[in-house]
C-alpha positions as CSV (number, residue, x, y, z in Angstrom):
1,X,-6.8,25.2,-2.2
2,X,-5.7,21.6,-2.9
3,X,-1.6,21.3,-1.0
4,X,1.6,21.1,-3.4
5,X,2.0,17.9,-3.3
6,X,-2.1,16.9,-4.8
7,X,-0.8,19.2,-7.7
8,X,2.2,17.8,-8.2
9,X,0.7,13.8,-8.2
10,X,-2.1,15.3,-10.6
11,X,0.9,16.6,-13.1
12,X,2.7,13.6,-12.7
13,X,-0.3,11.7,-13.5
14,X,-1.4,13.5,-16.8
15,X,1.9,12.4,-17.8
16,X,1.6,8.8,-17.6
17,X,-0.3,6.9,-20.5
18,X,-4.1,6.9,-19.8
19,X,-6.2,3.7,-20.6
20,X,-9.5,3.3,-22.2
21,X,-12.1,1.4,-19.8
22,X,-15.6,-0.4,-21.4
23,X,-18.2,-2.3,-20.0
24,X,-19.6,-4.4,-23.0
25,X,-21.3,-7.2,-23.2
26,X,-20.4,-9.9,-25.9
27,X,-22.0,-10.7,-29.3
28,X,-21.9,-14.4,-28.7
29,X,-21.8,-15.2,-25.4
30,X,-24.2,-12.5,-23.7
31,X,-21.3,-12.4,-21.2
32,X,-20.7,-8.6,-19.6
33,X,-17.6,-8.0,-19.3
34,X,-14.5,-5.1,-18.5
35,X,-12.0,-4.6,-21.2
36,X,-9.5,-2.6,-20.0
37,X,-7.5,-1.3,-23.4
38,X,-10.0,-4.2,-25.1
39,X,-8.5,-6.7,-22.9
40,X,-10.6,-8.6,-20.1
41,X,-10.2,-7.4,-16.3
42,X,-11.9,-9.0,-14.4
43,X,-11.8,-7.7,-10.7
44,X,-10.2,-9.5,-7.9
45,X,-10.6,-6.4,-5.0
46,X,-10.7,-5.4,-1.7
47,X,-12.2,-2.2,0.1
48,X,-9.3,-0.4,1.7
49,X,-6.1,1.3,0.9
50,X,-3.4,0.0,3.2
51,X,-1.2,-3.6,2.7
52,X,-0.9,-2.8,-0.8
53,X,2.3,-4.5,-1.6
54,X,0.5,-8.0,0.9
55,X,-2.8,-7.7,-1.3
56,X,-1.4,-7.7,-4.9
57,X,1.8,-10.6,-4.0
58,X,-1.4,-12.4,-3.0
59,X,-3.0,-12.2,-6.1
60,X,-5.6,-8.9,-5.7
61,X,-5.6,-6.4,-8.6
62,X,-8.3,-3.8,-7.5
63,X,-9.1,-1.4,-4.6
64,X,-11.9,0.5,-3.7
65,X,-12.1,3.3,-2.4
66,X,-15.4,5.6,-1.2
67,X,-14.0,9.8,-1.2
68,X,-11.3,12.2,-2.5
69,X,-9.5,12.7,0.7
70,X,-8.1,8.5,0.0
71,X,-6.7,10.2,-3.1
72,X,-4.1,12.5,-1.8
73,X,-0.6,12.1,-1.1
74,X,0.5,10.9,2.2
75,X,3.4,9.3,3.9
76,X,3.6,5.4,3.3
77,X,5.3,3.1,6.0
78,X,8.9,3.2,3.7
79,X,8.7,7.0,4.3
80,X,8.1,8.0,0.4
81,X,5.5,10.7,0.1
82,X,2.7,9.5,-2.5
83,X,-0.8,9.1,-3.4
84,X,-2.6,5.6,-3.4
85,X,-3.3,5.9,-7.3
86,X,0.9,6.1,-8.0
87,X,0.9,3.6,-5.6
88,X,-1.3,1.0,-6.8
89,X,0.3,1.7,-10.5
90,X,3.9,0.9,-9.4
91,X,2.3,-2.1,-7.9
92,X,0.3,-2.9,-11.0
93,X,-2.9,-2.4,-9.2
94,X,-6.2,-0.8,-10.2
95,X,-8.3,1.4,-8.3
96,X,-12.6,2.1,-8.4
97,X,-11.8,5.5,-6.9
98,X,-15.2,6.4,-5.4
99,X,-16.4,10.0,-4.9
100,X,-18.2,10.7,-1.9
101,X,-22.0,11.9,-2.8
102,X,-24.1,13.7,0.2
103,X,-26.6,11.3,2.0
104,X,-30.0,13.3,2.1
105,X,-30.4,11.4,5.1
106,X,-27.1,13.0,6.3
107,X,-29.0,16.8,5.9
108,X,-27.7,17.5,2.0
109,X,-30.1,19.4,0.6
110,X,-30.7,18.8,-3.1
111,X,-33.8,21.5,-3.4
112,X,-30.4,24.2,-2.3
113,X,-28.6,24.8,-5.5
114,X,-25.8,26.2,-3.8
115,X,-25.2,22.9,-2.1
116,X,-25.8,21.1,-5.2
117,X,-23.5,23.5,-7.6
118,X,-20.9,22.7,-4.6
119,X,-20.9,19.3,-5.3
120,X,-20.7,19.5,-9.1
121,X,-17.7,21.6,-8.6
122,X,-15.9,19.0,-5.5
123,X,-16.5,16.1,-8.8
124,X,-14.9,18.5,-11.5
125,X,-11.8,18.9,-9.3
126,X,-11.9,15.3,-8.1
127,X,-12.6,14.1,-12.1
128,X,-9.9,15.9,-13.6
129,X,-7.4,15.8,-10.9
130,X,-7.1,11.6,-11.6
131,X,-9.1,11.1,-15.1
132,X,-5.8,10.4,-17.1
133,X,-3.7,8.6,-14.2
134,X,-2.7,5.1,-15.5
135,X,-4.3,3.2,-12.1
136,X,-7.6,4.7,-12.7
137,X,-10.0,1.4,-13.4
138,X,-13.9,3.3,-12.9
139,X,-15.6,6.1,-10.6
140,X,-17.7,5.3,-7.7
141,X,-20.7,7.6,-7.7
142,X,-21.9,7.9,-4.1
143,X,-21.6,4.8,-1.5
144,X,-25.8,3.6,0.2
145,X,-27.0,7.4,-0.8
146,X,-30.7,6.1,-0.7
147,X,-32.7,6.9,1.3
148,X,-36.7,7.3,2.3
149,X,-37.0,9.4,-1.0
150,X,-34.7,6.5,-3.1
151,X,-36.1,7.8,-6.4
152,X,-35.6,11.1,-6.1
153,X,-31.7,9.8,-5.0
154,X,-31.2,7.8,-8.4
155,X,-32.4,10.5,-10.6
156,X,-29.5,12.8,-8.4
157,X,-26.6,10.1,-8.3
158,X,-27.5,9.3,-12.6
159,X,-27.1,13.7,-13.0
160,X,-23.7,13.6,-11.3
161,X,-22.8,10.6,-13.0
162,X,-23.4,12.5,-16.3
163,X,-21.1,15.1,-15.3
164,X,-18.8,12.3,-14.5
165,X,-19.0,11.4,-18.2
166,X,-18.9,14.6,-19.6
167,X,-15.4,14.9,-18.3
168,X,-14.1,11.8,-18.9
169,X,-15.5,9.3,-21.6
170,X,-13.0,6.7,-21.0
171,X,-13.8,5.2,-17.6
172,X,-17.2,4.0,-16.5
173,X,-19.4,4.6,-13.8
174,X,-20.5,2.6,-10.6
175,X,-22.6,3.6,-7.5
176,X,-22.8,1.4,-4.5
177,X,-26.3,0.4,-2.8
178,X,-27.0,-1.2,0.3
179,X,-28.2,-4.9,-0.9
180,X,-31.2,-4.5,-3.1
181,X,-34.1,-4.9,-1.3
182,X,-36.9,-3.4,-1.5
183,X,-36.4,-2.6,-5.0
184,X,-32.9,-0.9,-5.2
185,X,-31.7,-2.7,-8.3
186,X,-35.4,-1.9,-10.1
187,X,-35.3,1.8,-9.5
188,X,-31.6,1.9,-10.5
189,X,-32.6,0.2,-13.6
190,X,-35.0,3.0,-14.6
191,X,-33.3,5.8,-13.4
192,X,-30.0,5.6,-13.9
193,X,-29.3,4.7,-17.8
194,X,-25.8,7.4,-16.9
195,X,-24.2,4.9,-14.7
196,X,-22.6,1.6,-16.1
197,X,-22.5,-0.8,-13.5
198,X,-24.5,-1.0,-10.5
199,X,-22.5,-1.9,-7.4
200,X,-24.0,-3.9,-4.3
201,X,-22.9,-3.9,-1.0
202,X,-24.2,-7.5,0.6
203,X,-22.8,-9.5,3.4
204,X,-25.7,-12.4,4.7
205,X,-28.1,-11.7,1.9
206,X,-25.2,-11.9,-0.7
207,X,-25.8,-15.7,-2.1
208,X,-29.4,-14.0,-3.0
209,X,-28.5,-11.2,-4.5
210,X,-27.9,-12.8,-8.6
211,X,-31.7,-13.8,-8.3
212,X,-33.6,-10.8,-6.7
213,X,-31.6,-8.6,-9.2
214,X,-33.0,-10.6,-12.4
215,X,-36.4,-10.6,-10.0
216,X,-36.6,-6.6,-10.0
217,X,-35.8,-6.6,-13.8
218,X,-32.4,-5.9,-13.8
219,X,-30.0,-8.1,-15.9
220,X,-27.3,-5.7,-16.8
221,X,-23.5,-5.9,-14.9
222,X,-23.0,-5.6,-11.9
223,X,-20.0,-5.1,-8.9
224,X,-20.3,-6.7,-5.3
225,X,-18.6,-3.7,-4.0
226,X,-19.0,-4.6,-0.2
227,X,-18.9,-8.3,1.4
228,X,-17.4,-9.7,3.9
229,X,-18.5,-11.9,7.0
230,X,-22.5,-11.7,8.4
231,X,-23.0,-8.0,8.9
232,X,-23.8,-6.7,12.6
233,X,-27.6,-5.9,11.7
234,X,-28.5,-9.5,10.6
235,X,-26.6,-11.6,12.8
236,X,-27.9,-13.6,16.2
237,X,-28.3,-11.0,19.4
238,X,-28.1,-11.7,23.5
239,X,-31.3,-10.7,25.4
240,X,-29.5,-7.1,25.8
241,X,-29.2,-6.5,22.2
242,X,-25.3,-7.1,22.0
243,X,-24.5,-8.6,18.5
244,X,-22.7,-12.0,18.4
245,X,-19.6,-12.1,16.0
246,X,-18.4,-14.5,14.3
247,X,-14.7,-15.8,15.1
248,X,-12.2,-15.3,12.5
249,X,-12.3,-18.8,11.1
250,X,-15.8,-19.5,10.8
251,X,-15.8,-15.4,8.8
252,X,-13.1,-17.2,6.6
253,X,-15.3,-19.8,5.4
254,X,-18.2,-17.3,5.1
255,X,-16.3,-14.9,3.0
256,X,-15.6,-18.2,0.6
257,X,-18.7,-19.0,0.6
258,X,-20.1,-15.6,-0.1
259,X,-17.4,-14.9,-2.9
260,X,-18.6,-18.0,-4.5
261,X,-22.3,-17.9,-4.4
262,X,-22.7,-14.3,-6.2
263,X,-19.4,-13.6,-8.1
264,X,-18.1,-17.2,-9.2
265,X,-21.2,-18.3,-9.9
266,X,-22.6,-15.7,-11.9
267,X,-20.1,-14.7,-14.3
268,X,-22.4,-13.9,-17.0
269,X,-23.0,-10.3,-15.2
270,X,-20.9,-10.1,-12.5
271,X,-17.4,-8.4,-12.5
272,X,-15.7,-9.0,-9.8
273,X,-15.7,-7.9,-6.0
274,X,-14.2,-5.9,-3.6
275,X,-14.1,-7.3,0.1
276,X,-14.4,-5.6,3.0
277,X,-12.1,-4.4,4.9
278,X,-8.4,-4.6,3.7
279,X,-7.6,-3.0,6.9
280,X,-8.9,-2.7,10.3
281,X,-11.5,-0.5,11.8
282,X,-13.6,0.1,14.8
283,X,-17.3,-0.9,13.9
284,X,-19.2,-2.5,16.6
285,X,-15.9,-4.4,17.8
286,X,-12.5,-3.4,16.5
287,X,-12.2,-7.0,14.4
288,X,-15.9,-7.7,12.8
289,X,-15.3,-6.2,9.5
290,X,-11.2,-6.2,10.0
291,X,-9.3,-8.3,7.8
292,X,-6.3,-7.3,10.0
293,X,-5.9,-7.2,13.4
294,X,-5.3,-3.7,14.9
295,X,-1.7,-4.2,15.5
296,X,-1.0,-5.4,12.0
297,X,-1.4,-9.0,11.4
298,X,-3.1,-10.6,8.9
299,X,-6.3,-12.9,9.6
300,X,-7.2,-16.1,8.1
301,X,-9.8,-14.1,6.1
302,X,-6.8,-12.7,4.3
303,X,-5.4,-16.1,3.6
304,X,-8.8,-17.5,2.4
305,X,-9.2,-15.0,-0.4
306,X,-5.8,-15.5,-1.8
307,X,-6.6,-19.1,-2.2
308,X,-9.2,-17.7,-4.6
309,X,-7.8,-15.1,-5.5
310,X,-4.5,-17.0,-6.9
311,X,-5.3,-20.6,-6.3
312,X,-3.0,-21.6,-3.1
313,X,-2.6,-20.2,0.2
314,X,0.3,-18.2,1.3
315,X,3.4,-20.0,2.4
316,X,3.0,-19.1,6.2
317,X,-0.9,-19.3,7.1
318,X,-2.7,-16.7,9.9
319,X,-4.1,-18.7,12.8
320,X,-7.2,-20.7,13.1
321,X,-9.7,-19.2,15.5
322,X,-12.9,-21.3,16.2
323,X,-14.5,-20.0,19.4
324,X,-14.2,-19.1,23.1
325,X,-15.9,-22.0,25.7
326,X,-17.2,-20.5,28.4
327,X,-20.2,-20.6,30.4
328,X,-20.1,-16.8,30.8
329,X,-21.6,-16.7,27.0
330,X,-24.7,-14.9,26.9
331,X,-24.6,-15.5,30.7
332,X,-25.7,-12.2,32.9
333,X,-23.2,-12.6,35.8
334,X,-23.0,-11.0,39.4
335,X,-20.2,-8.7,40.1
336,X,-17.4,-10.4,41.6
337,X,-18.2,-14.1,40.4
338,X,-15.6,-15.9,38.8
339,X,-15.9,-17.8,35.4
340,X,-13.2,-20.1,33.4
341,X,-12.7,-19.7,29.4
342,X,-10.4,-21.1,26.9
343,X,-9.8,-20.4,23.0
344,X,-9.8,-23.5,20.2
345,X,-7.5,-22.2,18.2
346,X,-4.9,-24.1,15.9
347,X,-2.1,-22.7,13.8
348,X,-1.7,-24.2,10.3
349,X,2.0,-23.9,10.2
350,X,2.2,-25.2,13.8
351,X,3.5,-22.4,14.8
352,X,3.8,-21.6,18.6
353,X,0.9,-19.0,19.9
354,X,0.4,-16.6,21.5
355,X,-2.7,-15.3,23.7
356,X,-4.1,-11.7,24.5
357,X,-7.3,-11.5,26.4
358,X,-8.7,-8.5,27.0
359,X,-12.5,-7.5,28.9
360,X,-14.0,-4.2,27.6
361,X,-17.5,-2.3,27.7
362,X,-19.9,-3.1,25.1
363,X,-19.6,-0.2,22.7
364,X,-21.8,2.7,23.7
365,X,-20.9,4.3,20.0
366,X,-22.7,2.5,17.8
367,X,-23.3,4.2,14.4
368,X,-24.8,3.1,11.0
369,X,-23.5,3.3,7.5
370,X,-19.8,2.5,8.5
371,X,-19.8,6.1,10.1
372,X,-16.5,6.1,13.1
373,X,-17.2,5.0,15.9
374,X,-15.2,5.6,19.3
375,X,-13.6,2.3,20.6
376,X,-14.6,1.2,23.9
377,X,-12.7,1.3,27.2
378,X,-10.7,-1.8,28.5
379,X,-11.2,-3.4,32.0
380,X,-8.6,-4.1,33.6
381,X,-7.9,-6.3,36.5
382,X,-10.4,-9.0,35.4
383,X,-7.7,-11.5,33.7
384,X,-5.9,-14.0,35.7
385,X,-3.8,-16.9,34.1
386,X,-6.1,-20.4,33.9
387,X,-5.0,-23.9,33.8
388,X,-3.2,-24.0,30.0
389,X,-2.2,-21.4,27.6
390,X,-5.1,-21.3,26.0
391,X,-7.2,-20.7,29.5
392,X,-7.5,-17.8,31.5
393,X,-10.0,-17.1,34.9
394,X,-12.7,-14.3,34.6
395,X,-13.2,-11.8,37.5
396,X,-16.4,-10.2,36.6
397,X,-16.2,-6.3,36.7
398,X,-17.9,-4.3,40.0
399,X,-19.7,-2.1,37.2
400,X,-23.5,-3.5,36.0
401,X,-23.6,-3.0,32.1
402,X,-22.5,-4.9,28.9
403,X,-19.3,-6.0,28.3
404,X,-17.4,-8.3,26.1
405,X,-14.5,-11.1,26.5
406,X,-12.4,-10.9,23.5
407,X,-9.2,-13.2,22.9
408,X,-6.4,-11.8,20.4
409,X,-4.3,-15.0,18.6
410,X,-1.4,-14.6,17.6
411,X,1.3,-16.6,15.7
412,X,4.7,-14.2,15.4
413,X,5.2,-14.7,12.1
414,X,2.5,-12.0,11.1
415,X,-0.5,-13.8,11.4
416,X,-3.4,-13.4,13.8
417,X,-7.0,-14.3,14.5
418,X,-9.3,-13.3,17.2
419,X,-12.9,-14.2,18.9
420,X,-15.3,-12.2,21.3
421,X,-17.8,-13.2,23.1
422,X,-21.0,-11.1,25.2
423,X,-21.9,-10.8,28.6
424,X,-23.8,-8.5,31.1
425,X,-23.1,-7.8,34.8
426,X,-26.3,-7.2,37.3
């Protein structure tokens, strides 16, 4: 049974004037586009559902979001009691409210018809709990469901995307797949003529996406419904298999960069994007995929895409964070030793900075397919203070292992930025 107040948001919503969503493609241009009550929308988004109010004052008019539970009512930092949907409508925000499909891979079963009748009656509930509500822009069917089996996946996802449509008409269809190589965007093309819009999640192999797509056939619409900076699986790695992240400014001008190459350039079939992540989250490090740092502040990655998003930065910009020097990079160290580093950082505003350093284990939780992942433990007694602010002195931890240096950047008026950098103790 669904609590009060989900009942209450789904009255509230069939009150409120539903809108009429199409993906066409024009007469005389070819163009694809979104009419949203026939007028163009074209979608300037991010993945997440926090910093609302921060994402559409900087020009954003879409979020994503990947299962039901994001739907229902919670407490929001003012203390009113709300769903995202009524929130992102007072805001004058749209949302691609995604419905979370069973991975195969996962152990779903779709031989079990029990499981599968299950399902079909989670997307009823979800469908008609939020088909009329004003914010509603499309329906994500299913986030990477493919698997080893991928055909027998599209044929699934294109029947629950029917049902989508059965119950509502008036908003179109999406599902989300991990790039499109080997041949995600061909097999989507033949087996899913029920879904509207195919959706890509990209980050380094974004700029080739446009191409491969019209190379596996496909030349219909489509979303970029993931991107962000170079994703953990395709980035440069130490000797001990520890991934090397970017800092936050060089992930600033890679999400411009990546924005550019397969949305603004291709505006003939692409429809916008959603970047990832308006928020913060632990996966691999607790800032790789963050657009915020975990106590709050924007990055620069924020500031980046409201330049694009609404042609000028924000008034007060996030700090510039280029890289830690130290020779304790990719360096395996004995316990004990002692090691200098310092940030290059600059703050656009010149605003005074501030430092956090921190040591930590290399995380021993690593998981795929943005599953949680446990944060690891801090070291402390490692810092000492260095020769400047922007210095510090590295005790190297007793413990052998993996560990990382990270340096948090702060600018007190909201902004952050941060860098990390691997090393191993023997």
């Amino acid at each position: 049974m669904r609590p009060l107040l989900y009942v209450l948001a789904t009255l509230l919503a069939n009150c409120a004037h539903a809108q009429t969503v199409r993906v066409v493609q024009s007469d005389d241009s070819g163009y694809w586009q979104l009419l949203v009550d026939d007028e163009p929308y074209f979608i300037k988004g991010a993945g997440g559902d926090t910093q609302l109010e921060l994402l559409q004052s900087l020009g954003g008019n879409t979020i994503r979001t990947w299962g039901a539970d994001q739907l229902e009512p919670r407490t929001w930092p003012d203390g009113r009691t709300m769903s995202v949907m009524d929130l992102a409508h007072e805001l004058g925000l749209k949302v691609c409210a995604g419905f979370w499909v069973e991975h195969p891979s996962h152990g779903f079963d779709y031989d079990d018809p029990e499981q599968v009748e299950e399902q079909l009656e989670d997307i009823r509930e979800f469908v008609n709990a939020w088909k009329d509500h004003p914010a509603l822009l499309m329906w994500g069917v299913g986030n990477e469901v493919a698997g080893p089996d991928s055909e027998r996946v599209f044929r699934e996802l294109d029947s629950l995307a029917q049902e989508f449509k059965r119950l509502d008409p008036n908003h179109p269809t999406y599902t989300a797949t991990a790039g499109v190589w080997p041949n995600q965007a061909a097999l989507f093309n033949q087996f899913c003529p029920n879904i509207d819009v195919l959706g890509v999640n990209a980050y380094a192999g974004l700029p080739a996406v446009p191409q491969e797509l019209v190379r596996q056939g496909y030349t219909g619409p489509y979303i970029v419904t993931e991107y962000g900076p170079i994703g953990h699986w395709e980035c440069a790695m130490t000797p001990w298999n520890a991934e090397v992240e970017q800092p936050s400014e060089d992930k600033a001008r890679t999400y411009a960069s990546f924005h550019h190459s397969a949305i603004t350039n291709q505006p003939d079939r692409c429809l916008g994007g959603h970047i990832f992540l308006w928020g913060d989250k632990q996966e691999r490090t607790d800032t790789w995929y963050s657009m915020f740092l975990p106590t709050g502040e924007k990055t620069c990655t924020v500031d980046e895409m409201a330049k694009i998003w609404s042609g000028s930065y924000p008034d007060n910009r996030a700090p510039l964070v280029s890289r830690i020097e130290s020779d304790l990079f990719f360096r395996t160290a004995a316990p004990g030793d002692t090691y200098e580093a310092a940030v290059i950082a600059h703050d656009p505003d010149n605003d005074r900075l501030e430092f956090e350093w921190v040591v930590r284990n290399e995380s021993s939780d690593k998981r795929f397919g943005g599953a949680f992942e446990q944060a690891p433990e801090d070291v402390p007694g490692c810092i000492s203070p260095g020769d400047s602010d922007t210095s510090i002195k590295i005790t190297i931890p007793d413990s052998p292992g993996a560990y990382r240096l990270f340096v948090y950047v702060r600018d007190g008026q909201g902004g952050g930025g941060s860098a990390n950098i691997p090393f191993r103790v023997e």
